[in-house]
C-alpha positions as CSV (number, residue, x, y, z in Angstrom):
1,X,-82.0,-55.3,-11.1
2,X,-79.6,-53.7,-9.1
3,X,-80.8,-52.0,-5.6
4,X,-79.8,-48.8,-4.9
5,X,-80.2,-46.0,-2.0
6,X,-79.7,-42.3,-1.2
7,X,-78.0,-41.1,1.9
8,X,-78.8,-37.1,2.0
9,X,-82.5,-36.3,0.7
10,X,-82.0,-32.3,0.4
11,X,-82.4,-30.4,-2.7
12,X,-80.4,-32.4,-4.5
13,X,-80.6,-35.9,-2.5
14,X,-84.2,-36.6,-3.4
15,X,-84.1,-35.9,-7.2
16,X,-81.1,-38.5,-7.5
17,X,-83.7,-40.8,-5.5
18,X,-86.1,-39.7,-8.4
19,X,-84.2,-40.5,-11.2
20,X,-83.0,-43.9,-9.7
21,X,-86.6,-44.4,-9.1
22,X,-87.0,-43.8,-12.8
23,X,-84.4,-46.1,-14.2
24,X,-85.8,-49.3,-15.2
25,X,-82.2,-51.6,-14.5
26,X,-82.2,-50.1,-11.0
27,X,-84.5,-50.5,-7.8
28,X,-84.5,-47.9,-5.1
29,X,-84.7,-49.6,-2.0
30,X,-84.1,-47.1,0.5
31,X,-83.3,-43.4,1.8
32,X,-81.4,-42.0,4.5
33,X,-81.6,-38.0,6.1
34,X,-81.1,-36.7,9.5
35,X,-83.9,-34.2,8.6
36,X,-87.4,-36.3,9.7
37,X,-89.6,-34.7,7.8
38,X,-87.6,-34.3,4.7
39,X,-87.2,-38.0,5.2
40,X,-90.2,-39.0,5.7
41,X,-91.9,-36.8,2.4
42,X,-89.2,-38.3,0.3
43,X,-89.9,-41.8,1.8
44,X,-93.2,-41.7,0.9
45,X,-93.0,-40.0,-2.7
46,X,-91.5,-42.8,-3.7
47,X,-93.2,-45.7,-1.1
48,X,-89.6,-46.6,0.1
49,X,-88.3,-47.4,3.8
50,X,-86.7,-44.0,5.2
51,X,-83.8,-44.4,7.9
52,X,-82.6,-41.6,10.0
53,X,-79.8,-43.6,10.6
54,X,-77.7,-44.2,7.7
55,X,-75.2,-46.9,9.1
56,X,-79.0,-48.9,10.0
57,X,-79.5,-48.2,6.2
58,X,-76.6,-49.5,5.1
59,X,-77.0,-52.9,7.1
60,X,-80.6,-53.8,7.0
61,X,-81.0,-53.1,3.2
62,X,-77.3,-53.8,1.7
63,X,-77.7,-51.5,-1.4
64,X,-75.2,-52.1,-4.4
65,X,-75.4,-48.3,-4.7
66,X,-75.4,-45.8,-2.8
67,X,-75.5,-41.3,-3.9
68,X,-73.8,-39.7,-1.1
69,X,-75.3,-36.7,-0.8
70,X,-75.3,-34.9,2.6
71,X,-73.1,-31.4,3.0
72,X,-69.3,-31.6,2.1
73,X,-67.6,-31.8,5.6
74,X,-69.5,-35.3,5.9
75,X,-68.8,-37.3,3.1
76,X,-65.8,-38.4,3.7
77,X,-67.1,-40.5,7.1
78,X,-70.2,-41.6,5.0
79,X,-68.3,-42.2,1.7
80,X,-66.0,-44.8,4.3
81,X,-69.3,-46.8,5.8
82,X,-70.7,-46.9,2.4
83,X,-67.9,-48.7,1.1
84,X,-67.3,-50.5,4.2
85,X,-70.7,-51.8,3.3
86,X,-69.6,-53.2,0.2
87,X,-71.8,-50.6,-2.1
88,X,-70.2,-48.9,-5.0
89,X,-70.4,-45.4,-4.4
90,X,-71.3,-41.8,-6.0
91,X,-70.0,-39.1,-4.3
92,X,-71.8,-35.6,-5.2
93,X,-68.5,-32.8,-5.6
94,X,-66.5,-31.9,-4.4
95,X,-65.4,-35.4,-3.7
96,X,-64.2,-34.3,0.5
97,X,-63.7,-31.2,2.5
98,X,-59.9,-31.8,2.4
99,X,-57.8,-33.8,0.1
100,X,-56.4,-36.0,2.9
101,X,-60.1,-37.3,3.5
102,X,-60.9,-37.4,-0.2
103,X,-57.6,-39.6,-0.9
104,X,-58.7,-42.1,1.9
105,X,-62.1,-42.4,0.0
106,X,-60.5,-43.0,-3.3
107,X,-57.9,-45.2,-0.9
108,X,-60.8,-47.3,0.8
109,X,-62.4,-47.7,-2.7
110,X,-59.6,-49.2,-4.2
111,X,-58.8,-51.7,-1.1
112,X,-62.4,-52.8,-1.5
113,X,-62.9,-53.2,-5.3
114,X,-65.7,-51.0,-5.2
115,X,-66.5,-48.5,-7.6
116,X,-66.0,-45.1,-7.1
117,X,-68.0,-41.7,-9.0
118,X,-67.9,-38.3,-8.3
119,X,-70.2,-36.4,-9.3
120,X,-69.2,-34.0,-11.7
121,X,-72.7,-33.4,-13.4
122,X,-71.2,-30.5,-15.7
123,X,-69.5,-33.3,-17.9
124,X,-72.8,-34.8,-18.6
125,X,-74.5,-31.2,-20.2
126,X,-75.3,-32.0,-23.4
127,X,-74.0,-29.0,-24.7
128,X,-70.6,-29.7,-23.2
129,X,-70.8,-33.3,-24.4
130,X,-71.8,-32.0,-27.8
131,X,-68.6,-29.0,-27.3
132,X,-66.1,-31.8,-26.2
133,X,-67.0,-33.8,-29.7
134,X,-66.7,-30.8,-31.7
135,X,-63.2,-29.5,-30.0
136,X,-62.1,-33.1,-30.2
137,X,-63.0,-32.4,-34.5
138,X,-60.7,-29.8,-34.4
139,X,-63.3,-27.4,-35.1
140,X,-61.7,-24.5,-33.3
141,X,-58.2,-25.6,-34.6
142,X,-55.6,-24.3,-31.7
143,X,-57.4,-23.4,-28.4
144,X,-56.0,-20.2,-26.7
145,X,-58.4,-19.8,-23.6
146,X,-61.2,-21.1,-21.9
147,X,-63.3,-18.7,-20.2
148,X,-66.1,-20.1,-17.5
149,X,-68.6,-17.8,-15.8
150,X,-70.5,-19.4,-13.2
151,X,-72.3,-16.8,-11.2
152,X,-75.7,-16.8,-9.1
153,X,-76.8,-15.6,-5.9
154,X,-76.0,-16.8,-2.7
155,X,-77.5,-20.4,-2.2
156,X,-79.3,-20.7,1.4
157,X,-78.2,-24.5,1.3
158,X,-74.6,-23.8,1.5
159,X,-72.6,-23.3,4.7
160,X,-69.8,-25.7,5.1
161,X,-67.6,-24.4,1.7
162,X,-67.2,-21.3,0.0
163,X,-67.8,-20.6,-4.1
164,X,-64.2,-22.1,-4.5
165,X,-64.3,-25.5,-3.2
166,X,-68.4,-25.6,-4.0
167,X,-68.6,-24.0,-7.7
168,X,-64.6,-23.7,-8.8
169,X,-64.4,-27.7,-8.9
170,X,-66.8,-27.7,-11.5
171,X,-65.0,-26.0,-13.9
172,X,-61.5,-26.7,-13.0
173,X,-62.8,-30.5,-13.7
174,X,-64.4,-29.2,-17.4
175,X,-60.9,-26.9,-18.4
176,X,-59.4,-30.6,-17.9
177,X,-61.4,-32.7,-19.2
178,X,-61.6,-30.4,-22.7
179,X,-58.0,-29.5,-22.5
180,X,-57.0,-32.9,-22.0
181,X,-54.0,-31.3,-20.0
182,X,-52.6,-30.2,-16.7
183,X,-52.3,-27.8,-15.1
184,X,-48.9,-25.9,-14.8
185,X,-49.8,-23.0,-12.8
186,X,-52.3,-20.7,-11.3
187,X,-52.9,-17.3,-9.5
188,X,-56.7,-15.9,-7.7
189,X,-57.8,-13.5,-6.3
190,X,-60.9,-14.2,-4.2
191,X,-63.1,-11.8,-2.0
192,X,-65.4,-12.1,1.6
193,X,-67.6,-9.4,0.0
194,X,-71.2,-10.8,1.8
195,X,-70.3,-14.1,3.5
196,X,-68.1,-13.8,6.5
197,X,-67.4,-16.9,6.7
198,X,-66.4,-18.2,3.2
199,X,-64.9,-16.6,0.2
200,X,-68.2,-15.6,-2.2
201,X,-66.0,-14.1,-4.8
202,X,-63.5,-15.5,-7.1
203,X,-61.5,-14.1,-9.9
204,X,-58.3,-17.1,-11.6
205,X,-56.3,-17.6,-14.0
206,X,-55.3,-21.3,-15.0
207,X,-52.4,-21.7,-17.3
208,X,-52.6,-25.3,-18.6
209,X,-49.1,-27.1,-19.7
210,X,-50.6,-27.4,-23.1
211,X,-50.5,-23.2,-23.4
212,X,-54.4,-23.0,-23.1
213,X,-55.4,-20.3,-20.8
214,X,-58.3,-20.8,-18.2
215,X,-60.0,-18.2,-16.7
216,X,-63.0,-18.4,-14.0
217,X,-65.0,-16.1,-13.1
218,X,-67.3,-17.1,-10.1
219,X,-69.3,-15.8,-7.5
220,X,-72.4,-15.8,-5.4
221,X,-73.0,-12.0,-5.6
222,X,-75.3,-11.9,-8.4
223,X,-79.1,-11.8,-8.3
224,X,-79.1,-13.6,-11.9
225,X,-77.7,-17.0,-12.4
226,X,-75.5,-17.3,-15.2
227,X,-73.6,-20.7,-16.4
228,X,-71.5,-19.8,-19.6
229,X,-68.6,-21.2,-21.2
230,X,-66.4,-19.9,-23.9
231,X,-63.8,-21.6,-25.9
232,X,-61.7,-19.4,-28.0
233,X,-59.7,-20.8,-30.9
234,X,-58.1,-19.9,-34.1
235,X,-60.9,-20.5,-35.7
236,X,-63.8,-18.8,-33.5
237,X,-65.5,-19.3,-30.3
238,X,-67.8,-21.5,-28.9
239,X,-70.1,-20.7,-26.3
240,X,-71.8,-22.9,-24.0
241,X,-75.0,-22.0,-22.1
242,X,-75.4,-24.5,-19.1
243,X,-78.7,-23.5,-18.1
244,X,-80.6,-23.6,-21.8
245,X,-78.3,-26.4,-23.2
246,X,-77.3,-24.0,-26.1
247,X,-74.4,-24.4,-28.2
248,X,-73.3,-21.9,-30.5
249,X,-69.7,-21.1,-32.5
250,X,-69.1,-17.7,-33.6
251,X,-66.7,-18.3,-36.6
252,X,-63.4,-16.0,-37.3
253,X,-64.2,-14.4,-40.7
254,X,-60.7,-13.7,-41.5
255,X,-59.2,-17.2,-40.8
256,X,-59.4,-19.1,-44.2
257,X,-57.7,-22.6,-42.8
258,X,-54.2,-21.6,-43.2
259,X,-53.7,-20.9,-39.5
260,X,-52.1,-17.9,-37.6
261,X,-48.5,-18.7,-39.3
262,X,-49.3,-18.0,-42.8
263,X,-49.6,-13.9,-44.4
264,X,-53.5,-14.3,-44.0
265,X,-53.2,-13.9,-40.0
266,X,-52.1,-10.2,-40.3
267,X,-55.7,-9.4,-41.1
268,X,-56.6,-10.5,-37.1
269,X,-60.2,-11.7,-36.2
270,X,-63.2,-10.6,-37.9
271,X,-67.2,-11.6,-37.6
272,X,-68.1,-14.5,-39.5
273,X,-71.1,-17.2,-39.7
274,X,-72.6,-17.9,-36.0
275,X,-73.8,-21.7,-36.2
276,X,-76.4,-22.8,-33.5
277,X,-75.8,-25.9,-32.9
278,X,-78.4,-28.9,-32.9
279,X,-78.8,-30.2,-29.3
280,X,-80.8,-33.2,-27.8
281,X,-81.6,-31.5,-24.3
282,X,-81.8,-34.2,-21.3
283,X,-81.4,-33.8,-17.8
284,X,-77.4,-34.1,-17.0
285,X,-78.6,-35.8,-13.9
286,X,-80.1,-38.5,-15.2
287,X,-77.5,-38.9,-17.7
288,X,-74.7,-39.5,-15.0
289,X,-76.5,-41.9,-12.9
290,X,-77.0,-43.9,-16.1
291,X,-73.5,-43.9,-16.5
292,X,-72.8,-44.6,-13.1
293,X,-74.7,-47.9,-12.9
294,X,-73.9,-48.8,-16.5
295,X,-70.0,-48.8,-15.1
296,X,-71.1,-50.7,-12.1
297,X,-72.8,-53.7,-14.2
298,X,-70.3,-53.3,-16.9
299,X,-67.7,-53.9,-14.1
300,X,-65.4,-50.9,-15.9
301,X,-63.8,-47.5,-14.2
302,X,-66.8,-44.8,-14.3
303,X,-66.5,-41.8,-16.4
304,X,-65.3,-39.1,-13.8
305,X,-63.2,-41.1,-10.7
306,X,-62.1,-40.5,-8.1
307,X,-58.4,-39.2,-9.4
308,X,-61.0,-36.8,-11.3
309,X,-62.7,-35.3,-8.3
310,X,-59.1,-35.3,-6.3
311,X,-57.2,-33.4,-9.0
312,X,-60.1,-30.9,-9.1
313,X,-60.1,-30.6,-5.2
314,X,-56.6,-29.6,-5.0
315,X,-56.7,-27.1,-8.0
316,X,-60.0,-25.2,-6.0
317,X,-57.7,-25.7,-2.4
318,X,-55.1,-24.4,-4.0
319,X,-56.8,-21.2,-6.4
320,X,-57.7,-20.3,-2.4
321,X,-54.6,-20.6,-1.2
322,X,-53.2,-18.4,-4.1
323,X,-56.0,-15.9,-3.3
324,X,-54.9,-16.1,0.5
325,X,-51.1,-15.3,0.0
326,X,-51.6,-13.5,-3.2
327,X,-49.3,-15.4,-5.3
328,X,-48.8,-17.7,-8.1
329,X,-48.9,-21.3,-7.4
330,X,-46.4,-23.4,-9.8
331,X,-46.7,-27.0,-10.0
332,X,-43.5,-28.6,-10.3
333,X,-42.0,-32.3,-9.1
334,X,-40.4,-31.3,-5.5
335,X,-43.8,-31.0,-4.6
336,X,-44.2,-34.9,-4.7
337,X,-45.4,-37.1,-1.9
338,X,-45.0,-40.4,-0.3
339,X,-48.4,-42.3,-0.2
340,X,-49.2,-44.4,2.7
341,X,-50.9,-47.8,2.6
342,X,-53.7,-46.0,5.3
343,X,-53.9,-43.3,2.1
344,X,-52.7,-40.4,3.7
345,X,-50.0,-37.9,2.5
346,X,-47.1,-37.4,3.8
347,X,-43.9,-35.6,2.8
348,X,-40.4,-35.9,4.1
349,X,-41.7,-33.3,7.3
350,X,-44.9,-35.4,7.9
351,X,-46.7,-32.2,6.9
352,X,-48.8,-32.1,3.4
353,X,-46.8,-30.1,1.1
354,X,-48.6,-27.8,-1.3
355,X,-49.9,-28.7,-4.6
356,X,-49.2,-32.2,-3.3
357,X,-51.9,-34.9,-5.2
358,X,-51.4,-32.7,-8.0
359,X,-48.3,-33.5,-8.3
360,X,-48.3,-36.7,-7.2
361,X,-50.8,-37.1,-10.2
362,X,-48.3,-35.8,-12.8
363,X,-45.7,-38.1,-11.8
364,X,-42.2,-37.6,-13.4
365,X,-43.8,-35.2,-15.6
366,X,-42.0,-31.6,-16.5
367,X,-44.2,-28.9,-15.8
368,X,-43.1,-26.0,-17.6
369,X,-42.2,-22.9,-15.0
């Protein structure tokens, strides 16, 4: 049995204490929230000790693992006395507030042997899971774009990010992870059209070094919510419904398996078969916290780590920065970095250069201009 706690009880704090609560190879031991009466409901919901004081937590119950879960600007000095603790740690996305703060958690991680998640729930969707398989089939043959649209009103909860760092991550970390790619440049335009404070609007364009074209579509402006993802290939499109787990492909009538380089391609794209596909809908939730302990007792490198959350982080910092200064952002190799032992970056100028874990990611590779 392995014990495990939640430090960060809000909306989303207490259902990962549920499903741990659920989970019959893991024993929730504890919870942690500044909030005392949102403690103390959760605390008793599921007849556990609740501890205003996390670091008190932390100490008196010695948890193997531990959710991180409070607001964004604090998980990088709770992610640190987790590990410090010796817990293995899931931290909900984006991994940090800046990438200097998120590199010192992936940093401290890997000084203490712990294991590190972050929690990129979007992976675990069935209908993405179910999409990856298929795409991985070659279903679609050659992808040409990805197109996400992720948009919603504006969530009360949220006051320490805007839609770029909060929802962008999401599906920066998705075009990757389907793509199987990099990223080789990038261009936004975002908009303060309600918030003052943060960006609510975001229009980008992601240009993969495999050719693939990513385009997001985000914002907190509508009074629907709306989580859709299409994949267009030679061969069709698939489209991914987040929200009802639906997976569908809308098959090009006109493409007969002789791709776009043979005299059939001059007839273009036509309507064919749509195929609904067969999905086994579970909570994504509960699926990644399954694979989050199962990596912990299997002693093996969790599904999305921290590199994961990191790379996505710096694609959302810099989509903002592109919207900023209105330009397109190329990643190339005289971006790269020195890394510190203490896991901070540091160029030649002692100033973070931009695009700079990106590139530090890609290594030696070319990224075409």
């Amino acid at each position: 049995m392995i014990k495990a706690a939640v430090i960060g009880v809000g909306s989303m704090g207490r259902n990962h204490a549920r499903v741990y609560n659920e989970l019959e190879s893991v024993e929730l031991v504890a919870v942690s929230d500044r909030d005392q009466a949102t403690l103390q409901k959760v605390a008793r919901i599921y007849r556990v000790k609740g501890y205003t004081d996390y670091r008190e937590m932390l100490d008196t119950e010695r948890p193997d693992i531990v959710s991180v879960v409070v607001p964004t600007q604090y998980h990088h000095e709770v992610a640190l006395a987790a590990l410090a603790s010796g817990s293995h740690i899931l931290v909900e996305k984006p991994i940090a507030s800046t990438l200097q703060e998120g590199w010192a958690i992936v940093e401290q991680a890997r000084a203490a042997n712990r294991h590190l998640m972050v929690g990129h729930i979007e992976r675990f969707n069935p209908a993405l899971v179910e999409l990856k398989r298929q795409l991985g089939t070659g279903r679609l043959g050659r992808i040409f774009q990805i197109h996400s649209r992720r948009l919603g009103p504006f969530p009360p909860r949220m006051s320490d990010v805007g839609v770029v760092i909060d929802l962008a991550t999401h599906d920066l970390d998705i075009m990757r992870y389907l793509t199987g790619s990099e990223v080789a440049r990038l261009y936004a335009e975002t908009e303060h059209n309600v918030q003052t404070l943060c960006d609510d609007l975001l229009a980008g364009l992601v240009k993969f070094q495999n050719g693939v074209l990513g385009v997001l579509d985000i914002s907190w402006l509508t009074p629907t919510k709306i989580r859709e993802l299409y994949v267009t290939g030679e061969r069709g499109m698939f489209l991914a419904n987040y929200l009802t787990q639906e997976l569908c492909l809308y098959e090009n009538g006109f493409f007969h398996g002789n791709g776009w380089d043979s005299p059939g391609f001059l007839w273009g794209v036509d309507e064919g078969c749509m195929i609904r596909h067969r999905i086994q809908k579970r909570e994504p939730l509960r699926l990644e916290l399954e694979s989050f302990v199962q990596a912990v007792l299997d002693d093996r490198t969790p599904p999305v780590c921290g590199e994961d959350g990191l790379i996505a982080l710096d694609l959302a910092c810099q989509l903002k920065l592109s919207g900023q200064e209105k330009k397109i952002i190329t990643f190339t190799r005289t971006d790269r970095v020195k890394v510190e032992a203490k896991g901070h970056l540091k160029s030649d100028s002692d100033q973070i250069t931009k695009s700079s874990f990106i590139t530090w990611w890609l290594g030696d590779n070319t990224v075409p201009a």
